[in-house]
C-alpha positions in Angstrom: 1.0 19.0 9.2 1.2 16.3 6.3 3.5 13.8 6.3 5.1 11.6 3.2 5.5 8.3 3.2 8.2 6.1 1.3 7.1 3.5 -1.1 9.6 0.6 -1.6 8.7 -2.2 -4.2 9.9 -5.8 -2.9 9.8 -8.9 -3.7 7.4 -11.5 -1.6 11.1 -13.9 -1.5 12.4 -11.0 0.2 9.8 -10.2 2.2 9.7 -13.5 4.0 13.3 -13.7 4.6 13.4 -10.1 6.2 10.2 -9.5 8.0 11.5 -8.8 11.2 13.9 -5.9 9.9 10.6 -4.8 7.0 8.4 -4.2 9.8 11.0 -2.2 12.2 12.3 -0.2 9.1 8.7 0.6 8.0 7.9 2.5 11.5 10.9 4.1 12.0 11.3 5.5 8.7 7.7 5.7 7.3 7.9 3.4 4.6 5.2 1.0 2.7 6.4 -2.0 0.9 4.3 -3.2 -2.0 5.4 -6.8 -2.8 5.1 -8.8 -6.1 4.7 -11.9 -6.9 6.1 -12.8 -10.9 6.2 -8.9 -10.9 2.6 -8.7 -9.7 1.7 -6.7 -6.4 -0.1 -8.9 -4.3 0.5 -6.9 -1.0 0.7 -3.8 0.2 2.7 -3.5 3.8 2.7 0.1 5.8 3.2 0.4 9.6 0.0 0.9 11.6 -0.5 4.1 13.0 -3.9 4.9 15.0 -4.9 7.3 11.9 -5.6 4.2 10.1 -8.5 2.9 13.0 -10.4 6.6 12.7 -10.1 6.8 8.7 -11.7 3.9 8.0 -14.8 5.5 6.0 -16.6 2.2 7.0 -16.1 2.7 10.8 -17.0 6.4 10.7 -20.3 5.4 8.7 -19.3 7.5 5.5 -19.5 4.4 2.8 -21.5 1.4 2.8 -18.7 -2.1 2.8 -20.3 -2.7 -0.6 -19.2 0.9 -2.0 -16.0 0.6 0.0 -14.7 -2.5 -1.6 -15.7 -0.9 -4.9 -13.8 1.5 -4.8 -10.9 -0.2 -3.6 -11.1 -2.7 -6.5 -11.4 0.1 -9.1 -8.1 2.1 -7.5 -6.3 -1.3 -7.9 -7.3 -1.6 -11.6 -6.3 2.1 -12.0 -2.6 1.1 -10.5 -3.0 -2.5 -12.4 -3.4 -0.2 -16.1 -0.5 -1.1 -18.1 -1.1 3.0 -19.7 0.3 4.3 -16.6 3.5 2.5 -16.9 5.6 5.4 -17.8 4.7 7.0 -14.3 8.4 6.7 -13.3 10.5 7.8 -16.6 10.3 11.2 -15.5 11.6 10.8 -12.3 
């Protein structure tokens, strides 16, 4: 069964004053924030399920923590690439 999660885009303002109701939203409803900072993501914020402990490709001995954070850097450049900016005018 696959499941969706919501992504919400806040600001890090509004993520300090409502972290208490963030956090309680985000694991009843499924929901990631991604917060910026002068319109630049700086964090990403999802509720922790036990999925997350058995993914890690780390953990389960699948990448090296070299490789990992490689990869992780180069999927943040890929969101970061000012090309993809028209992702949302078609929705």
């Amino acid at each position: 069964m696959q499941t969706f999660m919501l992504t919400k885009i806040i600001s890090l303002k509004e993520y300090r004053q409502k972290l208490s109701v963030l956090w309680k939203e985000a694991q009843e409803n499924n929901i990631r924030y991604i917060v910026l900072h002068h319109s630049k993501p700086i964090l990403e914020v999802k509720p922790y399920t036990e999925e997350i402990v058995f993914d890690d490709p780390i953990e389960a001995g699948e990448w090296s923590r070299e490789d990992y954070h490689k990869y992780l850097e180069q999927k943040m450049q890929d969101w970061l690439d000012p090309a993809d900016d028209d992702i949302f005018e078609n929705m």
